[in-house]
NUVO-270795 format. One record per residue: x, y, z of N, C-alpha, C in turn; residue in three letters; residue number from 1. Coordinates in Angstrom, 2 decimals, padded with zeros to 5 digits. Example, Ala and Ser with C-alpha at 12.3 -4.5 7.8 and 13.67 -1.06 7.14 Angstrom:
+---------+---------+---------+---------+---------+---------+---------+---------+---------+---------+-----+
|     n_X |     n_Y |     n_Z |    ca_X |    ca_Y |    ca_Z |     c_X |     c_Y |     c_Z | residuo | num |
+---------+---------+---------+---------+---------+---------+---------+---------+---------+---------+-----+
|  013.19 | -005.69 |  007.80 |  012.30 | -004.50 |  007.80 |  013.20 | -003.30 |  007.80 |     ALA |   1 |
|  012.85 | -002.25 |  007.08 |  013.67 | -001.06 |  007.14 |  012.90 |  000.03 |  007.87 |     SER |   2 |
+---------+---------+---------+---------+---------+---------+---------+---------+---------+---------+-----+
This chain:
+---------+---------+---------+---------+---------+---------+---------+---------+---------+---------+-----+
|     n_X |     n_Y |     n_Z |    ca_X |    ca_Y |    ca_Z |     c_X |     c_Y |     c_Z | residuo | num |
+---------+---------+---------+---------+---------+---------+---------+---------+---------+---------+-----+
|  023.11 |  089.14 | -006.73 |  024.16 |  088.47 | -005.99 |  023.55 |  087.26 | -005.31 |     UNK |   1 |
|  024.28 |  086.28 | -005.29 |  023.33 |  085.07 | -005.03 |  024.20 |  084.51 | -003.88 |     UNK |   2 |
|  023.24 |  083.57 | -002.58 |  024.49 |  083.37 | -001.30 |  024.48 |  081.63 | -001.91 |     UNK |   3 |
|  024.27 |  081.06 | -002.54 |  024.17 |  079.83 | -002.98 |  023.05 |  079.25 | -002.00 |     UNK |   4 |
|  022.45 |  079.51 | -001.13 |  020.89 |  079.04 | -000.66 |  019.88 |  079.09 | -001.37 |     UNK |   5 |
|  019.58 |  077.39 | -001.42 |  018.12 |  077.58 | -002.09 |  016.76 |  077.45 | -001.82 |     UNK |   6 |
|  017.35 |  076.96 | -000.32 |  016.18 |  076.74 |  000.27 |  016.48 |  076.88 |  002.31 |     UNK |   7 |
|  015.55 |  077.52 |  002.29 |  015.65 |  077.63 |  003.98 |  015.31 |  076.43 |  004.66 |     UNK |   8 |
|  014.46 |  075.63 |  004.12 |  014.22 |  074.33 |  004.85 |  014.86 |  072.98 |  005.40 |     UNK |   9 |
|  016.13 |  073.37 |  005.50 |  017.46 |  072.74 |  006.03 |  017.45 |  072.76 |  006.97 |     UNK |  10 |
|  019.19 |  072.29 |  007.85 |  018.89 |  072.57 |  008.98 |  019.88 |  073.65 |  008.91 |     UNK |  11 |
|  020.07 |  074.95 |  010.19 |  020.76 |  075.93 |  010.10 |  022.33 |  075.87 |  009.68 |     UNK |  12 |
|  022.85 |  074.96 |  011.13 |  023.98 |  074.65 |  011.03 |  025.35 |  074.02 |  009.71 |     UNK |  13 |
|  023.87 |  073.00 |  008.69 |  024.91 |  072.91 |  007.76 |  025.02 |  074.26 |  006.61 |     UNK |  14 |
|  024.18 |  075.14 |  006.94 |  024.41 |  076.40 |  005.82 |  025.87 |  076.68 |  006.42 |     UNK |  15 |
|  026.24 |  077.10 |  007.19 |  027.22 |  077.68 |  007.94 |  027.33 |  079.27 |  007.90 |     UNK |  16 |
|  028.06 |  079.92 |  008.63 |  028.56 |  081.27 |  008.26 |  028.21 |  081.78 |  007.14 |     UNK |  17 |
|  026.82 |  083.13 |  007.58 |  025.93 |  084.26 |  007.14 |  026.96 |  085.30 |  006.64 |     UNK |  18 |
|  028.02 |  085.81 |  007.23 |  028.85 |  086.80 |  006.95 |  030.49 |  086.23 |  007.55 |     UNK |  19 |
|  031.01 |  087.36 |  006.43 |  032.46 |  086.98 |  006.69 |  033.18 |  087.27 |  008.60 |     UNK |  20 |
|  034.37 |  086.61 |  008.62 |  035.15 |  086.46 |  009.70 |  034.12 |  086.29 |  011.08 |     UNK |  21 |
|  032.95 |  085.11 |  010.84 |  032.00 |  084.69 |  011.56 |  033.45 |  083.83 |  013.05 |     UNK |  22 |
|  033.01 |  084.16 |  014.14 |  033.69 |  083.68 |  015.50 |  034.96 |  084.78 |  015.87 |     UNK |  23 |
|  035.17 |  086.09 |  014.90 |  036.40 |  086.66 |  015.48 |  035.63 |  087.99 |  015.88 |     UNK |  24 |
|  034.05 |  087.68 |  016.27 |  033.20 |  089.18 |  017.18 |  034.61 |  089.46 |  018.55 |     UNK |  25 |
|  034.88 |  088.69 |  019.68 |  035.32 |  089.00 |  021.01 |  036.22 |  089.65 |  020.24 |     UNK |  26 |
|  037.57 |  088.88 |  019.49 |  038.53 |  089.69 |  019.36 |  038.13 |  091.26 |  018.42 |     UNK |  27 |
|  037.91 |  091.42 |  017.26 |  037.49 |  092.72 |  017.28 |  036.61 |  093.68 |  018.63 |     UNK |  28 |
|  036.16 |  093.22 |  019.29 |  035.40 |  094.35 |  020.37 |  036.67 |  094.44 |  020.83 |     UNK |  29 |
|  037.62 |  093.62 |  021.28 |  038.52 |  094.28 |  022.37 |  039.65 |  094.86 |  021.42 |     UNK |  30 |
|  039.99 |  094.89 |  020.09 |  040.70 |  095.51 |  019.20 |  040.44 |  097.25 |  019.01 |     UNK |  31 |
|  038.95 |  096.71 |  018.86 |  038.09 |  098.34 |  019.17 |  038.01 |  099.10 |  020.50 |     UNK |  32 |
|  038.10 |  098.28 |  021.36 |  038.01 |  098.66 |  022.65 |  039.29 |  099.36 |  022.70 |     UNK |  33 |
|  040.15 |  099.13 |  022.38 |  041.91 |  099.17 |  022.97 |  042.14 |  100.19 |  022.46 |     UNK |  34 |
|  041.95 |  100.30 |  020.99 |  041.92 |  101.56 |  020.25 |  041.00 |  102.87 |  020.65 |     UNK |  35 |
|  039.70 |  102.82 |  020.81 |  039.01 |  104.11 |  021.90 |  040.03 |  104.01 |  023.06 |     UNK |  36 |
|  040.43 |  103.28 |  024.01 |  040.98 |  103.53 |  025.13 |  042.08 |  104.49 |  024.70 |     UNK |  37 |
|  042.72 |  103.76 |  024.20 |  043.71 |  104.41 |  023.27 |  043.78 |  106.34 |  023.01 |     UNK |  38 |
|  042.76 |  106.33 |  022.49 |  042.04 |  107.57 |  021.35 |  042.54 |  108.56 |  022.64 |     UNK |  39 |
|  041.06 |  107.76 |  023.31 |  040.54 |  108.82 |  024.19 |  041.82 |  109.59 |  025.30 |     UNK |  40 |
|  043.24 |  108.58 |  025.79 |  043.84 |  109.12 |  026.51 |  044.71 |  109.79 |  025.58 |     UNK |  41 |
|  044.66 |  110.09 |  023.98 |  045.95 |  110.50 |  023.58 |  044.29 |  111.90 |  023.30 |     UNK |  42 |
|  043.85 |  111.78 |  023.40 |  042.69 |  113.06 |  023.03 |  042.87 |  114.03 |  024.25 |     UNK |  43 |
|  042.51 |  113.49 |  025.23 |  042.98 |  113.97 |  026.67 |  044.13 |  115.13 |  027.14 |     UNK |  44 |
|  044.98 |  113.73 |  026.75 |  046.39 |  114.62 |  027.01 |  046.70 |  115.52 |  025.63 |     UNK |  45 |
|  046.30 |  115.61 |  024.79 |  046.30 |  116.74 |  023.61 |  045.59 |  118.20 |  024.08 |     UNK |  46 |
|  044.71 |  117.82 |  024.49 |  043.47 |  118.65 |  025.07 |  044.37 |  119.41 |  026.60 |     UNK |  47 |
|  044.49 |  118.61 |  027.41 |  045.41 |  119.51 |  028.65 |  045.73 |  120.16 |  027.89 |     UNK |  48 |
|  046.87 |  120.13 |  027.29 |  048.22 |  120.72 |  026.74 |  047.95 |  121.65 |  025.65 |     UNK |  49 |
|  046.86 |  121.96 |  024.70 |  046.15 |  123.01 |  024.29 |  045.89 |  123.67 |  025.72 |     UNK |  50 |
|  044.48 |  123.45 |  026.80 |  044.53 |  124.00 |  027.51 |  045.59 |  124.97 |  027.99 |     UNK |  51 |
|  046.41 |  123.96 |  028.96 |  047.61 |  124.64 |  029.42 |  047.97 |  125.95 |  028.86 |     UNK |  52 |
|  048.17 |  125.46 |  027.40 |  049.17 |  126.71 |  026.35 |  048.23 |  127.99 |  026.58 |     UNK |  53 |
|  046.70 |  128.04 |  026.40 |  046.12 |  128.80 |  026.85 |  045.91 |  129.87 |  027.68 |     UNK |  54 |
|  046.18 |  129.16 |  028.98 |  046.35 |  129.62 |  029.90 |  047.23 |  130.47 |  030.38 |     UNK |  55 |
|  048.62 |  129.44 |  029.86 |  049.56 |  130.54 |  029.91 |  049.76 |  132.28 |  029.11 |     UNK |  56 |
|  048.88 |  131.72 |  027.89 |  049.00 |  132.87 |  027.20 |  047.79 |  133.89 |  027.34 |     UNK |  57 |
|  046.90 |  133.44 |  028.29 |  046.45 |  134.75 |  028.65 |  046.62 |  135.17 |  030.71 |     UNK |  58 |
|  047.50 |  134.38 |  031.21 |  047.49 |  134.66 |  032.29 |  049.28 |  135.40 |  032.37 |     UNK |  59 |
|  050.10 |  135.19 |  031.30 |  051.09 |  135.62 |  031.39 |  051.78 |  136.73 |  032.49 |     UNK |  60 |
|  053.13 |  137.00 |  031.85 |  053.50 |  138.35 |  032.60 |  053.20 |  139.48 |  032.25 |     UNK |  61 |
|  052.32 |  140.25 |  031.19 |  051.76 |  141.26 |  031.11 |  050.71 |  141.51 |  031.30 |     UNK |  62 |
|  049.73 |  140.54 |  031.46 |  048.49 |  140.76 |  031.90 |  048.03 |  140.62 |  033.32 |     UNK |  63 |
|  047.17 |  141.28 |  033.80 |  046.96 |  141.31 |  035.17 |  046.17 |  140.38 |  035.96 |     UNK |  64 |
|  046.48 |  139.89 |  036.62 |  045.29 |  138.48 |  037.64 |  047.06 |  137.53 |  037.73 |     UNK |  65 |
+---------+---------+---------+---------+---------+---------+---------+---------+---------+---------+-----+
C-alpha cells in the first residue's frame, strides 16, 4: 500500500494529512464523551432498578426482616 511519499525530505506541511478526518479530534472526544455520559447514566438507572426488584423480592411480605 503506498501513501504517495517519496521522500521525507520536504517540508512537513506540504505532505498534509497522515490519516483520515485529520482536525475533527475535539469534535469526536466530545461525541465520545456524550455517549459514555450517556451509557453510564442509562447503566445506572438500569442497575437501581434491577437492584430495587431485588430487594423487593427478597424482603417481601413473606419473608421475615
Amino acid at each position: 500500500m503506498s501513501t504517495g511519499i517519496e521522500s521525507w525530505a520536504g517540508n512537513v506541511a506540504d505532505i498534509g494529512p497522515l490519516y483520515p478526518f485529520a482536525g475533527s479530534e475535539v469534535i469526536m472526544w466530545i461525541v465520545g464523551m456524550a455517549f459514555w455520559i450517556i451509557w453510564a447514566i442509562a447503566q445506572d438507572r438500569e442497575e437501581s432498578r434491577q437492584y430495587q426488584k431485588d430487594i423487593d423480592r427478597y424482603t417481601g411480605p413473606n419473608r421475615p426482616g
